[in-house]
C-alpha positions in Angstrom: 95.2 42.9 133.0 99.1 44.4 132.9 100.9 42.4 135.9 102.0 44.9 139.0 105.3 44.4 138.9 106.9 43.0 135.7 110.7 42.0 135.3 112.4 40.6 132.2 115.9 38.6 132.0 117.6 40.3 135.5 120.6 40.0 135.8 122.9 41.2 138.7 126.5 41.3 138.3 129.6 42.1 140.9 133.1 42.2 140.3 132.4 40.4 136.7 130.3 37.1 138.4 126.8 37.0 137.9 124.5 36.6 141.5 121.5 36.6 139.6 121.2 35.6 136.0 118.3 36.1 133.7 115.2 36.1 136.4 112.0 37.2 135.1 109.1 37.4 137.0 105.7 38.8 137.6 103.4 40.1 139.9 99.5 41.2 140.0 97.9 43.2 142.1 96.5 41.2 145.4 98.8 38.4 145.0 101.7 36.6 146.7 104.2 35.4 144.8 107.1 33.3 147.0 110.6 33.1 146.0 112.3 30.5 147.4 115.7 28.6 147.8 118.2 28.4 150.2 120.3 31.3 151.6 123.1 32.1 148.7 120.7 31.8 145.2 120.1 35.2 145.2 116.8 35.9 146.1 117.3 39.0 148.2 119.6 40.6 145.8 117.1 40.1 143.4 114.7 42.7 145.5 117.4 44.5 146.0 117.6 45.4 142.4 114.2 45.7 141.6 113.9 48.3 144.2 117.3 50.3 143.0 119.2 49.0 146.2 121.6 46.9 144.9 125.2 47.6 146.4 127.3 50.0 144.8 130.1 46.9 143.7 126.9 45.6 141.9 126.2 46.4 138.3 121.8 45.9 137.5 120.7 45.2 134.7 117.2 44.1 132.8 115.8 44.1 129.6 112.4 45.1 130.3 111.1 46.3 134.1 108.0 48.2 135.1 106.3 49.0 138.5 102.0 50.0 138.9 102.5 51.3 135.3 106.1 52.9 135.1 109.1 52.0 133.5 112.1 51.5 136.2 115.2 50.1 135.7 117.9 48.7 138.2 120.7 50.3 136.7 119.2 53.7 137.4 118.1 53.5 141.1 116.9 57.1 140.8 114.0 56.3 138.9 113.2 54.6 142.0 113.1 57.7 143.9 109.2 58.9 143.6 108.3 55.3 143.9 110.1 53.3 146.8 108.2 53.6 150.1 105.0 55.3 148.3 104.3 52.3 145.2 106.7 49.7 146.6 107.6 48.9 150.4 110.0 46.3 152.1 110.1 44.5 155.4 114.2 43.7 156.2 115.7 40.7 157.6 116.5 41.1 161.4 113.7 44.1 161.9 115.5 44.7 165.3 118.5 45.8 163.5 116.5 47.5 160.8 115.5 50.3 163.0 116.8 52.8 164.4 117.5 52.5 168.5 118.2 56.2 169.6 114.7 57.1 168.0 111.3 56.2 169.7 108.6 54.0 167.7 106.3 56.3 167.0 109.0 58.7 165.4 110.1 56.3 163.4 106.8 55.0 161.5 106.0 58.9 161.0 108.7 59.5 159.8 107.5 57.0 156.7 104.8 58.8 156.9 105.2 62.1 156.5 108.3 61.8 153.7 105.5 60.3 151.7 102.4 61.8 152.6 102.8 65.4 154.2 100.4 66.5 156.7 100.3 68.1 160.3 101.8 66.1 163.2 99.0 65.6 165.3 97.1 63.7 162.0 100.1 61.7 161.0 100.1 60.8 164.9 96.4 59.5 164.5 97.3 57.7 161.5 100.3 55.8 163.3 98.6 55.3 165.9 95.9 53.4 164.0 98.5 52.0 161.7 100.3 50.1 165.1 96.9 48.8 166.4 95.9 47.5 162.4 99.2 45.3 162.8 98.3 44.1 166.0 100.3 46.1 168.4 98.4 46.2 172.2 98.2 49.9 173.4 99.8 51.5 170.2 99.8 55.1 172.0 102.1 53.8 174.7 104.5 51.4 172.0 104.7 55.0 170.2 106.9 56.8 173.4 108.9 53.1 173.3 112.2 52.7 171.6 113.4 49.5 169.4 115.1 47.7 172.6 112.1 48.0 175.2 110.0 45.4 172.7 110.7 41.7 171.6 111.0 40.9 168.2 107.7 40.2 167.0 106.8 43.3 168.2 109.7 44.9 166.2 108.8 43.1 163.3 104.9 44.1 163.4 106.4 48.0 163.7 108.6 47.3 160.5 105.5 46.0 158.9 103.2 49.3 159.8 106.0 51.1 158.1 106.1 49.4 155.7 101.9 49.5 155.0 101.5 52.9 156.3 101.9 55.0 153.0 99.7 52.1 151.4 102.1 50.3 149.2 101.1 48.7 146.0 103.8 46.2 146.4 104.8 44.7 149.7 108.7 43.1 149.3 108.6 40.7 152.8 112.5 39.6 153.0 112.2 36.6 155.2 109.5 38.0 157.5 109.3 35.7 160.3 113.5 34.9 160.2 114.2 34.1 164.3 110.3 34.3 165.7 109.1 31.6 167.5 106.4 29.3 166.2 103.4 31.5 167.1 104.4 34.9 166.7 105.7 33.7 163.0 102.0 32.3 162.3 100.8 35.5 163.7 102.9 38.0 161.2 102.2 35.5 158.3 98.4 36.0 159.3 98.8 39.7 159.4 100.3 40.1 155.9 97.9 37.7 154.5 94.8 39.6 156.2 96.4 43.4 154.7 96.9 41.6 151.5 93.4 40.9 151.1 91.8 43.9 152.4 94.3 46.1 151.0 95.0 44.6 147.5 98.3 45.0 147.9 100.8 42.4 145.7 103.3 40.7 147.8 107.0 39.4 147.0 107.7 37.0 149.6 111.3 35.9 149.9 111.7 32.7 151.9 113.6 29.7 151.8 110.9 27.9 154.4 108.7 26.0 152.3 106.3 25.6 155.1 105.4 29.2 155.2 105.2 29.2 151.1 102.5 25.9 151.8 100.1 28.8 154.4 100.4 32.4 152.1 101.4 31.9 148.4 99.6 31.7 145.3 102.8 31.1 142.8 106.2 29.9 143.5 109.4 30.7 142.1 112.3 28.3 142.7 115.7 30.1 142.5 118.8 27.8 142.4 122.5 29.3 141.7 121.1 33.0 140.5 118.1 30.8 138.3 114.6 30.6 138.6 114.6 26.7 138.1 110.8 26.2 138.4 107.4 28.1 138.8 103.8 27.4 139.2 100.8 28.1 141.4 101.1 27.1 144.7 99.0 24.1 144.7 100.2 22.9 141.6 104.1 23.2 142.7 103.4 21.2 145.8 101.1 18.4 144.3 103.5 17.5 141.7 107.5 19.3 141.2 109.1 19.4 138.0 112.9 19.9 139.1 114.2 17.9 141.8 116.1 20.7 143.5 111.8 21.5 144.2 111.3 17.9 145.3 114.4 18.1 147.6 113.3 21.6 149.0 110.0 20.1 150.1 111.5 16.8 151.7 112.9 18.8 154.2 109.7 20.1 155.5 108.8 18.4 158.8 105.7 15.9 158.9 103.6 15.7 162.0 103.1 12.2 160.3 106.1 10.7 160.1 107.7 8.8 162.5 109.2 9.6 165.3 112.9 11.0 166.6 114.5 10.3 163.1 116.4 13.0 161.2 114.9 15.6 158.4 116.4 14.6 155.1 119.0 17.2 153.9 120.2 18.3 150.2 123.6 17.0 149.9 125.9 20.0 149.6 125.9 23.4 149.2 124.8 26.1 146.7 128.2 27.2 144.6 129.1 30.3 144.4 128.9 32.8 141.5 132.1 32.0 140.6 132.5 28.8 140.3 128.8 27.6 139.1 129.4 24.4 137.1 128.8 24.2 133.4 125.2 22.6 132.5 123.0 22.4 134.9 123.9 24.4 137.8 122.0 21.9 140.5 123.5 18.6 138.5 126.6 18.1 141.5 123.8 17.7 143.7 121.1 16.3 141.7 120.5 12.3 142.0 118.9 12.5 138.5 122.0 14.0 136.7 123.1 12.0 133.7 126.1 13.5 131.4 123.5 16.1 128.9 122.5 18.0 133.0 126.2 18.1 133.4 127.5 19.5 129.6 124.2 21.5 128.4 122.2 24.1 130.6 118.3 23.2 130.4 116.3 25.8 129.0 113.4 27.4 131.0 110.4 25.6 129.6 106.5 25.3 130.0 106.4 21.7 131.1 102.2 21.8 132.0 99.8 24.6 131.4 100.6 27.7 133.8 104.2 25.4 134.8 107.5 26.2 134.1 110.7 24.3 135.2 114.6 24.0 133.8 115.0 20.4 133.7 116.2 17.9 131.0 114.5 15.2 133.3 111.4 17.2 134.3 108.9 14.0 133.3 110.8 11.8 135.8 110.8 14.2 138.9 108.9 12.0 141.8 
């Protein structure tokens, strides 16, 4: 079966420095595929281009792209036109900020609606309505007369989410979902998409850098590091045993309710580089504690290193 979403050898380029750098990756229909790494690798401008977004300094490319069957391609955002919010929707960071405050809830989600799917006011209104209380929203006909500022976050981002889901999207791009909800209200979203998910069909590209909410929804994992996708596998696989260590390091940091007590959560030494000055070699090898002098002079290729497991290591067989 042809993948959803399919994206060969990405690259994103501004001012002349590559953000993103040869990413390929593929979704089917009903899955979740994470993509993961801390803030700077370039995981949201990689949905950014896929879905023709990408700011106007940026220059898209791709070798080979296609969406539910047609060809797109992120140097030609138009092609996108016919397809975003009706094949392919997205949930933004800070959903608060992502609507619109001068118009009221309801408004808003039929507004999604109805550019996709035209049809009298009075249906659309059912559909919304019905649409807010699928998400989870108490007493959607009164959250409907509500504006943005007159509900808390989570509520905000379970609206975003209806919008998103109303026109029922293929593909579901969730840009760090639960960014700033409490505990609870971020287990309660991650439910929510997982439940549509599976009684929908729809695919989902989650974008995280919490590997902890990777460990509860995805099926595959793609490690980006520096613009790279460093390593990728199915979930379970990934988190039994890593093949890059920037992977190992990335799940060290997720707390342990068996660990002992009141002592700090390991941290990666430094910080991701930017575009511009990403080393020679291997681009995680200044902050690697495997890196010998080949990580540091030779870029590893991207390499099946078990069946179904991919990772860009020269020292994939001693990752522990």
């Amino acid at each position: 079966m042809s993948p959803l979403l399919a994206i060969e050898d990405l690259t994103v380029e501004i001012r002349g420095a590559p953000v993103v750098d040869g990413v390929s990756l593929s979704i089917a229909a009903g899955e979740t595929l994470a993509l993961v790494g801390e803030s700077g690798c370039g995981k949201s401008m990689t949905a950014m281009a896929i879905l023709g977004l990408a700011p106007e300094a940026a220059a898209p490319r791709a070798a080979r792209a296609t969406l539910d069957g047609h060809a797109i391609d992120p140097a030609r955002p138009d092609r996108m036109d016919g397809l975003r919010g009706r094949v392919v929707s997205t949930i933004f960071q800070e959903p608060v900020l992502s609507l619109d405050p001068t118009m009221r809830i309801g408004a808003q989600v039929m507004e999604a609606l109805r550019l996709h799917d035209p049809m009298p006011r009075a249906a659309a209104a059912e559909r919304v309505a019905a649409m807010l209380a699928d998400v989870g929203i108490p007493d959607p006909r009164l959250r409907m007369r509500q504006y943005p500022h007159e509900l808390s976050g989570g509520m905000c981002q379970r609206v975003m989410i209806a919008m998103a889901l109303i026109t029922r999207p293929r593909l579901l791009i969730a840009d760090e979902p639960t960014t700033a909800l409490d505990v609870t209200t971020q287990a309660q979203i991650l439910d929510l998409i997982a439940r549509l998910r599976d009684e929908t069909g729809t695919a989902v590209l989650l974008i995280t850098h919490d590997m902890g909410v990777v460990a509860e929804v995805a099926d595959r994992v793609a490690v980006m590091y520096a613009g790279r996708i460093v390593e990728q596998a199915p979930a379970a696989t990934l988190f039994a045993r890593q093949r890059h260590p920037y992977t190992a390091l990335l799940l060290r940091t997720i707390p342990r309710l068996d660990g002992p007590r009141k002592t700090a959560l390991p941290a990666i030494p430094g910080a991701v580089p930017a575009p511009a000055d990403w080393p020679q070699g291997c681009r995680f090898a200044p902050r690697c504690p495997l890196a010998i002098d080949t990580c540091r002079a030779e870029s590893p290729p991207f390499a099946e290193v078990a069946p179904g497991h991919a990772a860009a290591c020269w020292r994939s067989e001693e990752v522990t």
